[in-house]
N, C-alpha and C positions, 0 to 999 in steps of 0.2 A: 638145714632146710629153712626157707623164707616162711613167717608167719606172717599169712595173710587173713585180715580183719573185713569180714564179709557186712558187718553193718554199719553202718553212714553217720557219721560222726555227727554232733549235735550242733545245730546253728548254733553262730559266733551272733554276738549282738552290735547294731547296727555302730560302728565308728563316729564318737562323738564330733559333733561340727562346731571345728576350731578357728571359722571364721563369720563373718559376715556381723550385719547389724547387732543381733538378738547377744550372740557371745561377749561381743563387746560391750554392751551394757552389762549383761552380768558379772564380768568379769572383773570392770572396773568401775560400778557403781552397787551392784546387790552381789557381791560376793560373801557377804557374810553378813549376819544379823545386825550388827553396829555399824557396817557401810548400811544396808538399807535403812538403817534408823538417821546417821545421817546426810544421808541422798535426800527424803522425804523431808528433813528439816530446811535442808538449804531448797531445795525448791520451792518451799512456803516461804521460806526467807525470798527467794525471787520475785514472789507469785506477787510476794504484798508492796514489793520497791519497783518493777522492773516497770509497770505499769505510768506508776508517777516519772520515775525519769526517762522512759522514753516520749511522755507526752511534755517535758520539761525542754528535752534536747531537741525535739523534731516538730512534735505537731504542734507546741502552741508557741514555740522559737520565729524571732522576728529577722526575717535574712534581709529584707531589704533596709535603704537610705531613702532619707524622706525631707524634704524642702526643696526651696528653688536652688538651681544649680548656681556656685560660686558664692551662696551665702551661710560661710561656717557655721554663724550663730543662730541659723537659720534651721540649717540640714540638723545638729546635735537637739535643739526642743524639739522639733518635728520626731524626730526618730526615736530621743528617749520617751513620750510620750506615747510615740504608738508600742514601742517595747513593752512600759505599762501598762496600756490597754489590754494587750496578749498575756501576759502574766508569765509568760516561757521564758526561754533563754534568747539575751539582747548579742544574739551575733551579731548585730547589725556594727556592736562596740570594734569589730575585726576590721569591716572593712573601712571603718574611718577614723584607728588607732595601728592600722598593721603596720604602717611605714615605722611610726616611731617604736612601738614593741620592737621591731629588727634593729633600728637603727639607732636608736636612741636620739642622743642634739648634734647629730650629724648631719649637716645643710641638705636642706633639701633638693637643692639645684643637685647635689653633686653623690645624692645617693648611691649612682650606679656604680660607683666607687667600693663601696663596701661591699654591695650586691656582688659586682665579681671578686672579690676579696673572697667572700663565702662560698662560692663557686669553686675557686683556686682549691681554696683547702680543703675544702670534703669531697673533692676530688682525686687529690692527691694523698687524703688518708683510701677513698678507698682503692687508689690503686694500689697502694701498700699491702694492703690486705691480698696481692696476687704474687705468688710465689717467685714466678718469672722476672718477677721485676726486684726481686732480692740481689739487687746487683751493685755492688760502689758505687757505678755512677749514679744510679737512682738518688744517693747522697747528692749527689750537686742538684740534679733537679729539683729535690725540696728547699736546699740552699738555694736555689734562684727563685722558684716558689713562694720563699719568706721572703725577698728582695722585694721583688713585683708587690707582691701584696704591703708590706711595710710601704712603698711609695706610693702604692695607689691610695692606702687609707692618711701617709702622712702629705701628698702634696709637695708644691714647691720644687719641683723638675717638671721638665717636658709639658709645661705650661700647666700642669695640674694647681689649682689653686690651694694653699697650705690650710690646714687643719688642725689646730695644737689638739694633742692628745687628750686634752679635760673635754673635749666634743664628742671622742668615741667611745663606744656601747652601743648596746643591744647582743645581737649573735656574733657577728666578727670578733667583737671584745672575747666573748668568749669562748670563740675556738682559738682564736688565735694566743690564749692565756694557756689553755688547754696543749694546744699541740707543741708551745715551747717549753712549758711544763715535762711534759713526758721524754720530749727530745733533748733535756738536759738533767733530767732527776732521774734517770732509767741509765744509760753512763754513772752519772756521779754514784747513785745507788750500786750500781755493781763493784766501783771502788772501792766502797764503804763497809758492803760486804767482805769485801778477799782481804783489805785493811784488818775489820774487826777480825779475823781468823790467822792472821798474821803472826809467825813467830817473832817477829820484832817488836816487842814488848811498847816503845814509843810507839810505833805507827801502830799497835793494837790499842794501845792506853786512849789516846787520841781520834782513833775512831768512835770506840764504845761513849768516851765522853760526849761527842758532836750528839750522835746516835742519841743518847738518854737524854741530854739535854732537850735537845727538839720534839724527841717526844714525849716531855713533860709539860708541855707548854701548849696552849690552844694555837690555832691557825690564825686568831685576831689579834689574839696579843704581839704576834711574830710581824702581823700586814700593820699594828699601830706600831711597833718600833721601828719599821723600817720606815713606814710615813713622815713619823714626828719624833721619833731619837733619834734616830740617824744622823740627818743632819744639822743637829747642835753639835755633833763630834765632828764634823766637816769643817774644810776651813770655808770662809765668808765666801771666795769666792768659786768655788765648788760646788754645783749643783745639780742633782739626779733630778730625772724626769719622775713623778708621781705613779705612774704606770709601770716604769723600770723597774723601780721600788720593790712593786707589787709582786711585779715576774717574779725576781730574787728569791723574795721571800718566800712565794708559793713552792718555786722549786727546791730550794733549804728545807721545805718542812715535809715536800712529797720525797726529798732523796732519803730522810732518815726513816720512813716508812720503807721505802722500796728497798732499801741496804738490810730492812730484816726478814722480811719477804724473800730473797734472794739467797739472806744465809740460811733460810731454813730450806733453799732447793739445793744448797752447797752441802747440807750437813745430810744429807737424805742419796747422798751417792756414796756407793759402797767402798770401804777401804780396798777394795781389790783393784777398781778404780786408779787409783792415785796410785799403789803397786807397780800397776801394769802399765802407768806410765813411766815409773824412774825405771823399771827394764829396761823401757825404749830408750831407755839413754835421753830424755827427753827435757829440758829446763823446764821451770819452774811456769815460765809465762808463757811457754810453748804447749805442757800439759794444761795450764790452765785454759788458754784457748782451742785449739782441738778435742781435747778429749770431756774437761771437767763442768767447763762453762756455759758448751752447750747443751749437756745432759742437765746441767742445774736451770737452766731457763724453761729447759724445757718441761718439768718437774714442777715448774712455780708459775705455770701461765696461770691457773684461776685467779693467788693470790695478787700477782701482778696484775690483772686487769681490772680486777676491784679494786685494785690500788688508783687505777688509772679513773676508773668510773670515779671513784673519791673525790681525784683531783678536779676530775671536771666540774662536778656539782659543788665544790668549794671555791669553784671562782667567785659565786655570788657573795660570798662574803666581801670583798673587795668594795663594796657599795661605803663600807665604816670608813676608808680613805676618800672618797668622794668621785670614785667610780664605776661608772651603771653597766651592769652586763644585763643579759635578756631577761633575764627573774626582776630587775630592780627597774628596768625599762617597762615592762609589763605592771609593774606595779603603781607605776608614774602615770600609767596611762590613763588611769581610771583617778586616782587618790588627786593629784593635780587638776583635773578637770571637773567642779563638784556635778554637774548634773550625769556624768558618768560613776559617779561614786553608789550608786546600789547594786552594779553590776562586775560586781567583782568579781564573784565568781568566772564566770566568762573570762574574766581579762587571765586568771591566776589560771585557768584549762590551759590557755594559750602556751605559758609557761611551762606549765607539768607536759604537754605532749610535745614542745622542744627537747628537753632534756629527755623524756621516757624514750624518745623515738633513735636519741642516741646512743644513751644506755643501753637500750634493747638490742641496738643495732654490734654496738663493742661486745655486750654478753654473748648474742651469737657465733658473732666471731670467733670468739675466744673458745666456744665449745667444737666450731668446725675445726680452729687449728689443732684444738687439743687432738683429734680423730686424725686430722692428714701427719700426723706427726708423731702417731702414735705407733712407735718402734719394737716397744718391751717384748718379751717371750713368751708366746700365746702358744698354749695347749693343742 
């Protein structure tokens, strides 16, 4: 027989509300006594800064130019003096140091040159970033990409007027250090890797040597021997370009980085892995491409693009050989001209929100691809 319960079951309590404003705050700022102890610290820490630097950046900041037009010496005392009048931030330093912050001692007639140099290429990275376009030939396109651009920044065809390379700097310098950097230490480093892990005792000796070598050594001391040792070991008349130089050695120092990087995504796939390829009857550089190489890159994107983020931010170094990218352009801009020299600040923003805006830009990426690419076996 059914036992049936004639009296009414007791209210349930109402379902906690797992969204909206109020949740979210508790949830991820008073969730526990030491977050609310400090949540209330850092907003006094706000209360007492946020005040001053927005009325530093905004309300007492001087946006405008100020003199008769056409006279330099004219327009720079007018405008650093009304800058100090205001006591704020001298933006005014951007609109009549931004050509050279970009471009550095790159003729001014013939700036557009660079300007679409920088166009080309961060273009062209971020079409890379689009899956669809993972294609070989995409290969030639950036190989014609770097052609175009190398002639538009060097001149001296198609009536383009020549440019020796101690003229260029600012941002071109630096992506373009940047993007040859990667596109030939990201190769070399995967060598470097399947080298060091090699049973051939020579081509593993050989690798691990390169490998420790470079990275016991700073990134300046590598950009001064390639400057000024080099070539004393060259004959007389044999001579690299200053810039060449530079590439080389950046890339030399970012592939022995990227080869350990790489071997710790190689050593991170499972022996069943490499099993299940010699069943297939499969050669050596055949499992290593199809099945090992990609599972290992795949595995090593964070450290690989901090690798990459590295490289970019160490192009400023380059300045010790006597070439200016957008950090040491930026820095020119204010330190060489003295009634610009209190505002420094200002000029070194300009700087930090190039690089952060790139930075930011590659860390994201790196977190989407990790996600569209993320295969492994989920629950």
């Amino acid at each position: 027989m059914a036992i049936i319960n004639s009296q009414p079951l007791p209210s349930r309590p109402a379902p906690v509300n797992n969204s909206g404003l109020i949740f979210w705050l508790r949830s991820n700022f008073f969730s526990s006594p030491l977050n609310t102890v400090l949540t209330a610290v850092c907003l006094y820490g706000l209360w007492q800064v946020l005040p001053g630097l927005v009325d530093w950046f905004f309300l007492s900041a001087t946006w405008a130019i100020y003199g008769p037009e056409g006279n330099a010496s004219e327009i720079t005392n007018q405008t650093v003096a009304a800058c100090k009048e205001a006591g704020g931030a001298c933006w005014s330093l951007i609109s009549v140091k931004h050509r050279f912050m970009l471009f550095g001692f790159y003729p001014q007639d013939e700036q557009w040159r660079p300007m679409v140099t920088c166009f080309l290429l961060v273009g062209m990275m971020m079409a890379s970033g689009i899956r669809r376009f993972w294609h070989p030939v995409f290969l030639l396109v950036w190989l014609a990409t770097l052609v175009v651009s190398f002639v538009l920044m060097a001149g001296g065809l198609f009536g383009l007027t020549e440019v020796p390379t101690s003229k260029w700097g600012g941002l071109p310098l630096t992506l373009g250090m940047a993007v040859l950097s990667v596109a030939f230490s990201l190769p070399f480093g995967i060598l470097l890797a399947l080298g060091r892990r090699s049973e051939m005792n020579f081509i593993r000796t050989l690798c691990i040597c390169y490998i420790e070598l470079i990275r016991a050594v700073p990134l300046i001391s590598i950009l001064f021997m390639a400057s000024f040792l080099l070539p004393l070991f060259m004959p007389e008349d044999l001579t690299i370009n200053k810039l060449l130089r530079a590439q080389i050695g950046i890339i030399l120092f970012a592939s022995a980085y990227m080869a350990e990087v790489i071997r710790g995504g190689l050593q991170a796939i499972p022996k069943g892995q490499y099993e299940a390829a010699d069943a297939m009857g499969l050669t050596y550089w055949q499992a290593t491409r199809k099945i090992i190489l990609p599972q290992a890159l795949k595995i090593s994107i964070p450290p690989i693009v901090s690798t990459i983020i590295g490289t970019f931010k160490d192009s400023s170094l380059v300045v010790i050989i006597g070439l200016f990218d957008v950090l040491n352009t930026v820095r020119i801009a204010f330190s060489a001209d003295p009634p610009w020299t209190p505002f420094y600040m200002e000029s070194y923003f300009v700087g930090a929100a190039v690089f952060f805006i790139f930075c930011f830009g590659m860390s994201h990426y790196s977190q989407w691809l990790e996600k569209q690419l993320d295969t492994g076996h989920k629950a």
